[in-house]
C-alpha positions in Angstrom: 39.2 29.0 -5.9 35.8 27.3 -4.8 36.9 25.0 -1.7 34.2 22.6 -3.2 35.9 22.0 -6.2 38.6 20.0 -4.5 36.6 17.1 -3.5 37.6 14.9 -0.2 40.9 17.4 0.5 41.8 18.3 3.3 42.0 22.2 4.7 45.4 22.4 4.2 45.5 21.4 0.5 42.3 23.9 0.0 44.2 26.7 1.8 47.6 26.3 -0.7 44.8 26.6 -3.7 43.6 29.8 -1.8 47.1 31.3 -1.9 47.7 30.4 -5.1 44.7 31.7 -7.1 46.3 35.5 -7.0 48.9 35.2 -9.1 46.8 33.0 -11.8 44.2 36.2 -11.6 47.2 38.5 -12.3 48.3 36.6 -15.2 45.3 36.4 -16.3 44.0 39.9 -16.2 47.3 41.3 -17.7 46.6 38.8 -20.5 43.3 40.0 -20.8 44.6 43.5 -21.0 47.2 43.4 -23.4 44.6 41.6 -25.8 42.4 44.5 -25.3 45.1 47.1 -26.4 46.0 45.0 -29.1 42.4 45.1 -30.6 42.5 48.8 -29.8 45.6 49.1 -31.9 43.6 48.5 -34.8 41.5 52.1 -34.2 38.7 53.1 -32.0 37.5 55.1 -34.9 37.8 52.6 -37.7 35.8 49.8 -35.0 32.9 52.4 -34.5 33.1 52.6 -38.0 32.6 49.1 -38.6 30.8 48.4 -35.9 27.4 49.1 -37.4 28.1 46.7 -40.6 29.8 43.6 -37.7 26.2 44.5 -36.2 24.4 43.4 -39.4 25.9 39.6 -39.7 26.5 38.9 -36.4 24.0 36.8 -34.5 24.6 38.5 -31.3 26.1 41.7 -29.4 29.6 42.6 -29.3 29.2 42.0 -25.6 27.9 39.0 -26.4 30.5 37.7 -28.5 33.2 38.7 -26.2 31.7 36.6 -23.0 32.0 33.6 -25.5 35.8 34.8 -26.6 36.6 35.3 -22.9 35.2 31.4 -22.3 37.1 30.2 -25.4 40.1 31.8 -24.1 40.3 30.9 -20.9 39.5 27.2 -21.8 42.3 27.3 -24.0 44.5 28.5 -21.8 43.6 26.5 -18.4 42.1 23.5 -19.2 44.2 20.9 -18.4 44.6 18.7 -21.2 43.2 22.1 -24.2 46.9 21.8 -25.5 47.4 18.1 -26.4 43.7 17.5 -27.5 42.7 21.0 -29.1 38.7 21.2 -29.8 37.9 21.3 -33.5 36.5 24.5 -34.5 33.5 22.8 -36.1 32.8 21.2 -33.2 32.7 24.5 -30.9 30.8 25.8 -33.6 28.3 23.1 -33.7 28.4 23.1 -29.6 27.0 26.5 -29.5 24.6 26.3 -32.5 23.0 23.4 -30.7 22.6 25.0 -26.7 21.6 27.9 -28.7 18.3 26.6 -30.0 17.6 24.3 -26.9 17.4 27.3 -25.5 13.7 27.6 -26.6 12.9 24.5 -25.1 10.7 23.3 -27.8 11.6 19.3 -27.9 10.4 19.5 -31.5 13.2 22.7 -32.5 16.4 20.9 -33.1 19.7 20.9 -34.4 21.2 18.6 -36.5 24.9 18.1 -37.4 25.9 16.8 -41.0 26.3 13.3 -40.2 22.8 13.2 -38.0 21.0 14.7 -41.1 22.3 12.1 -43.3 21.1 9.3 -40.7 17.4 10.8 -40.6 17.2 11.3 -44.5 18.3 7.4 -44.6 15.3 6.7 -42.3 12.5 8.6 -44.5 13.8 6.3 -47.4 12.6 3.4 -45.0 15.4 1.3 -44.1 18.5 1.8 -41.2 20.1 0.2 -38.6 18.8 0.1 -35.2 15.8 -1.1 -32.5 13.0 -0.2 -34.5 11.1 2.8 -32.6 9.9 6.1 -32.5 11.4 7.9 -29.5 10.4 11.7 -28.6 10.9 14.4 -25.9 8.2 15.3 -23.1 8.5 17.2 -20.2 12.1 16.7 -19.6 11.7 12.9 -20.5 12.7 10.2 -23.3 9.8 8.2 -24.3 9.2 5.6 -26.1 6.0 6.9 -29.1 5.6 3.7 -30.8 7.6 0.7 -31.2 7.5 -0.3 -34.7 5.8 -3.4 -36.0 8.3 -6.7 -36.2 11.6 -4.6 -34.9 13.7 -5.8 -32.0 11.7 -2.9 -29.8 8.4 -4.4 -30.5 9.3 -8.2 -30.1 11.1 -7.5 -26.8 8.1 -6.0 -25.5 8.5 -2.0 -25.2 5.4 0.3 -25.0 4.2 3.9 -26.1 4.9 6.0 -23.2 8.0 3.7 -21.7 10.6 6.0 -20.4 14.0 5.3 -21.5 16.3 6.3 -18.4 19.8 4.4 -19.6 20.9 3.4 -22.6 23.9 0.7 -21.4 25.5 2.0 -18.3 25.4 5.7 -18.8 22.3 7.4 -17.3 20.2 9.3 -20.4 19.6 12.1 -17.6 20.0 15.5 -20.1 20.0 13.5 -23.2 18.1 15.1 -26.1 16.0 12.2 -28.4 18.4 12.6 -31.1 21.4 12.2 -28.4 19.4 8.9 -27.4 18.5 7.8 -31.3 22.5 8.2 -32.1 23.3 5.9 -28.7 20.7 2.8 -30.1 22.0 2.9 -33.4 24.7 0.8 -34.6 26.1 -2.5 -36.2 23.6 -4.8 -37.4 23.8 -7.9 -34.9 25.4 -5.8 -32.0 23.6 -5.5 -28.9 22.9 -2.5 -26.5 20.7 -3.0 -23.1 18.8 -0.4 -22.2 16.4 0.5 -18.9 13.0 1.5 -18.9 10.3 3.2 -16.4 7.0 1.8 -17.3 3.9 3.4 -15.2 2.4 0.5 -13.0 6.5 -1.1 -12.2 8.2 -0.4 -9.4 11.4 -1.3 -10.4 13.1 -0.3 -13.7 12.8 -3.1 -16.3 15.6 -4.0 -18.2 15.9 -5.3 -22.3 18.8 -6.3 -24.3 18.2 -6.2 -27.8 19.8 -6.8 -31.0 20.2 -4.7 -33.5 19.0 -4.8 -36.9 18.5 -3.4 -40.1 15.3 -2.3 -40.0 13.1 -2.3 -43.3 9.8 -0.6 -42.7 6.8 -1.9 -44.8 4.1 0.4 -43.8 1.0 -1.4 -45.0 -0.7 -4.8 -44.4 -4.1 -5.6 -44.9 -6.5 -8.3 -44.8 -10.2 -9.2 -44.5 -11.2 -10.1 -40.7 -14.6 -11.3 -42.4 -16.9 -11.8 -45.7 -17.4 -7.9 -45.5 -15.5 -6.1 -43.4 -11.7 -4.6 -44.6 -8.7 -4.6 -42.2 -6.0 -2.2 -43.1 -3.0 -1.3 -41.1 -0.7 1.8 -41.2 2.6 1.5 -39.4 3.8 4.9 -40.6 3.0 7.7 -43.0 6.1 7.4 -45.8 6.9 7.1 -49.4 4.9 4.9 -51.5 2.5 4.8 -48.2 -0.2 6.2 -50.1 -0.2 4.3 -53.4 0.2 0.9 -51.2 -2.7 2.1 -49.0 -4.8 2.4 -52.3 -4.4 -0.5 -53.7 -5.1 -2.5 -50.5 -8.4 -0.8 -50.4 -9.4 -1.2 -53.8 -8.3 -5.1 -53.8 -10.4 -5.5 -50.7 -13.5 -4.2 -52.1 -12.6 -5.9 -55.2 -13.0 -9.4 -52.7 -16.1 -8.5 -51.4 -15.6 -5.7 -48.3 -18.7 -3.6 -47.1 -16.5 -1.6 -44.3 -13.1 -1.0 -43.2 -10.9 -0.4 -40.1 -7.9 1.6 -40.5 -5.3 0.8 -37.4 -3.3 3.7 -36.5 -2.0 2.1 -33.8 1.4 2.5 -32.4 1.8 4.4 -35.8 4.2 7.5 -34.8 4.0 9.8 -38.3 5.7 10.7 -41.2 4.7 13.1 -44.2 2.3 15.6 -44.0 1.3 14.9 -48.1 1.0 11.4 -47.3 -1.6 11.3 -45.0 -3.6 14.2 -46.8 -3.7 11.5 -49.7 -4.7 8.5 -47.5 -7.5 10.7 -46.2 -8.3 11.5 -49.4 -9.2 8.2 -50.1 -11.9 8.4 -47.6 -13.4 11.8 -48.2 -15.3 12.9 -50.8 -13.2 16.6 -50.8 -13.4 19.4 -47.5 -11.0 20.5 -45.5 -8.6 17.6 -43.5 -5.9 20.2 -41.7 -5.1 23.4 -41.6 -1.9 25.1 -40.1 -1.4 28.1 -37.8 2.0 30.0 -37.3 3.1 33.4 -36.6 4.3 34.0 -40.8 1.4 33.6 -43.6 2.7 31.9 -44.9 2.2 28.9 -42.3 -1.3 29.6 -41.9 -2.4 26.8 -44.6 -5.3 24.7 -45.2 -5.0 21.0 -46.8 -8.1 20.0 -48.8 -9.1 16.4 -49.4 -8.2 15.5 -53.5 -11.2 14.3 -55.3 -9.3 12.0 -57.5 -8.3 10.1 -55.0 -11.4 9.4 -53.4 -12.1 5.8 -53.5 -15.0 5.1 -50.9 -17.7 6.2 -48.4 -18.1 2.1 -46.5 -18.6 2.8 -43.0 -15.2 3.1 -41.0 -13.8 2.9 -37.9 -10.2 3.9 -36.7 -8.0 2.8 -34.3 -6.3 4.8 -32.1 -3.8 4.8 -28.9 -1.1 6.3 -27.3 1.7 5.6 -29.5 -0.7 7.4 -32.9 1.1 10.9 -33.1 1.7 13.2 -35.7 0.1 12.4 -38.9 -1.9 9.2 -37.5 -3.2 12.1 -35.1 -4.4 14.2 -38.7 -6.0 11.3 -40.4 -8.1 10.3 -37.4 -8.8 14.3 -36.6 -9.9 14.9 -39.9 -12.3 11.6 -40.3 -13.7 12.1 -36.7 -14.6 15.7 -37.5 -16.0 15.0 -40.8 -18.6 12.5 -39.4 -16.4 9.9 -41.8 -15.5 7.6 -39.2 -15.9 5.9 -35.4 -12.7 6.4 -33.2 -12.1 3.7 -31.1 -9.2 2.9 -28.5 -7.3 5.2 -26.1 -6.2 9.2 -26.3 -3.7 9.9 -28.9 0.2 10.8 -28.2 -0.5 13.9 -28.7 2.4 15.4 -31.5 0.5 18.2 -33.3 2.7 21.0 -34.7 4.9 21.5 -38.1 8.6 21.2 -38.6 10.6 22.3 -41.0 14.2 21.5 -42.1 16.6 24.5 -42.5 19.5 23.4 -44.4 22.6 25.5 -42.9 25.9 25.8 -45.5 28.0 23.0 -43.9 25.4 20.2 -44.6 23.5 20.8 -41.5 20.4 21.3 -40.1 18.0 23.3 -37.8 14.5 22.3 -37.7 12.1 24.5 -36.6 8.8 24.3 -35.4 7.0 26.8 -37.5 3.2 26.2 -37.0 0.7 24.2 -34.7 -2.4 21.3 -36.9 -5.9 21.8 -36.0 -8.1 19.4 -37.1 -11.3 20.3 -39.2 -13.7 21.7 -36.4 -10.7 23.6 -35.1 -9.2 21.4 -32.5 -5.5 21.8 -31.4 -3.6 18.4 -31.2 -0.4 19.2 -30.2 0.5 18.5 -26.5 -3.3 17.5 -25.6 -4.0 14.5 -27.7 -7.4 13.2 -29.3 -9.6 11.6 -27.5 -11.2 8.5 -28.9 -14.9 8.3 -29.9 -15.2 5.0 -28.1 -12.5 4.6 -25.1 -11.2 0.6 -25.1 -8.6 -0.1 -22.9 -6.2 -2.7 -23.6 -3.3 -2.9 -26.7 -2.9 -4.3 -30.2 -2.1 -7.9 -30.1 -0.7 -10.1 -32.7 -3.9 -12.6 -32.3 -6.9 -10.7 -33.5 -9.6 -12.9 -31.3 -7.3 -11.2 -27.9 -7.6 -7.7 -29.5 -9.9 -6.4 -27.3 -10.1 -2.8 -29.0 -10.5 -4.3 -32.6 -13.2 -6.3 -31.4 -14.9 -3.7 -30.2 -14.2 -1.9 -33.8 -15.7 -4.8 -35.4 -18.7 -5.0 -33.4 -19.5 -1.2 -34.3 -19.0 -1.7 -37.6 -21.7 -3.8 -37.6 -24.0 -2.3 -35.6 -23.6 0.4 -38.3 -24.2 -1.7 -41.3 -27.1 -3.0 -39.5 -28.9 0.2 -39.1 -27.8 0.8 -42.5 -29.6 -2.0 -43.7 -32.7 -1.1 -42.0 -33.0 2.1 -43.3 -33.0 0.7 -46.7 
């Protein structure tokens, strides 16, 4: 036995554990024998006769699968309370799926367990319980993408890029995003501190916040002036599209000559939702593609001409917490010449998942391809820069939104030239 197991003993007590670890390797080992004969009972010649077809389903090597056995077993047999609180096969099961695929180290390639699945699928529908954020994984960190507009998280004050280190008084050291999502979830009206490291603070800084059920509406708009539009996107989901639409159209209806679209603090959602708010904007071409390793990822997403509404002059905005889809809209509207980008470099959340449904009600997504943007620029893990670089953040006052007013005053520097020209 390890001397360093037994913490704070004394020599004495580790030499007794040194005299006693013989006999427990005896028992052991003859254990280990006798299961061996017994599997050999069964036929050396029927096994290597079967061993070729057990080599078709299984997901690993005999070898393999007898290191995990071996672990099971001695578990089972040693662990000091494996008798009066036996693991659940489903959950070993589920244990090993899930180290398995963290074992590519892609924050994006995860598994999900039955009841996790159901929780996400209630999110896409646009309403759960919780703080209100998009949280994602980054070099070995949790951090925070975007709070969402109106939730607990944005009224208390957290930012894109906080890092969430404890969540109550357990440290988040090791946690997974979806281990940290499951922690802030809970009870409408329950509370749940957690500690942040914000760049620029010394010390951590602490929020308690309130939970809530949190009903997303994704689209507000309004006009800033006599002619210019104001429309803004907390998140690409359902009915997302449609809503976007029908902002646009009712503010050109009251009189708007050009339009910002805030992406801010806008963390994603559907890949055909934002195609069809793009869509709005561009007159057909090209607005993603896809590259993978299969063919069937390589794909290429194409503006749809019905949709097409107007060419106004546009500006987006852009910062740190616009990932994912925000990050295709703004790619694809830069490149085509369609719009100014204004604010700071983008999250950075470029590549495609897709959800594997396993036979229990679970899940594995998997990271199947990388975006590039129309002019062939890669997203993922690098960002997009903005056109215009503003620093500052959105606030709720538009007058003390310095990167909106520096939207607004190229939008009319471009509907001045245009002016002239005519």
């Amino acid at each position: 036995m390890d001397r360093n197991i037994v913490s704070g003993a004394s020599n004495e007590t580790c030499e007794t554990c040194e005299k006693s670890r013989f006999p427990v390797r005896k028992r052991f080992w003859r254990a280990l024998i006798g299961l061996i004969f017994a599997l050999a009972g069964f036929g050396f010649s029927g096994y290597a006769a079967e061993l070729s077809d057990f080599e078709r389903i299984s997901p690993f090597s005999a070898k393999s699968l007898w290191l995990l056995r071996q672990a099971r077993s001695i578990i089972e047999t040693y662990q000091v309370d494996a008798e009066s609180k036996p693991a659940k096969e489903d959950d070993l099961v589920q244990g090993a799926i899930k180290g398995m695929v963290e074992s590519w180290k892609d924050p994006y390639t995860r598994y999900v367990s039955p009841a996790q699945l159901k929780e996400e699928e209630i999110e896409m529908e646009g309403q759960y319980g919780g703080l209100g954020m998009y949280i994602g994984d980054r070099d070995g960190k949790i951090l925070v993408i975007s709070p969402i507009e109106d939730t607990p998280a944005d009224r208390a004050g957290l930012k894109p890029m906080d890092q969430i280190v404890k969540v109550g008084d357990e440290t988040a050291l090791g946690w997974d995003s979806s281990e940290v999502v499951k922690r802030l979830r809970g009870k409408p009206n329950t509370s749940v501190t957690i500690w942040i490291r914000r760049e620029g603070e010394e010390e951590l800084m602490k929020f308690d916040l309130t939970r809530e059920i949190i009903k997303i509406k994704s689209v507000r708009y309004e006009l800033l002036s006599d002619d210019i539009g104001y429309l803004r996107l907390t998140q690409f989901k359902q009915n997302t599209d449609s809503e976007a639409e029908d902002a646009v159209l009712d503010m050109i209806k009251k009189g708007a000559k050009s339009l910002i679209l805030d992406l801010r603090n806008n963390g994603g959602g559907l890949l055909n939702v934002c195609v069809n708010v793009s869509s709005l904007f561009l007159d057909g071409g090209l607005i993603v593609g896809t590259k993978g390793r299969s063919e069937h990822t390589n794909e290429e997403y194409f503006a749809d001409t019905n949709l097409y509404l107007t060419d106004m002059p546009m500006a987006v905005l852009i910062n740190e917490g616009s990932a994912s889809a925000s990050e295709i809209v703004s790619g694809a509207l830069s490149d085509r010449k369609r719009a100014v980008i204004v604010g700071k470099k983008s999250f950075g959340k470029g590549s495609v998942q897709t959800l594997f449904r396993l036979t229990d009600g679970s899940g594995v997504y998997v990271t199947i391809a990388r975006y590039h943007t129309p002019s062939g620029k890669i997203i993922d893990h690098i960002g997009l820069p903005p056109d215009i670089e503003v620093e500052g953040q959105m606030e709720r006052e538009h007058v003390k939104d310095a990167q909106l007013q520096r939207a607004v005053s190229e939008l009319k520097k471009q509907m001045t030239r245009t002016a002239r020209a005519r």
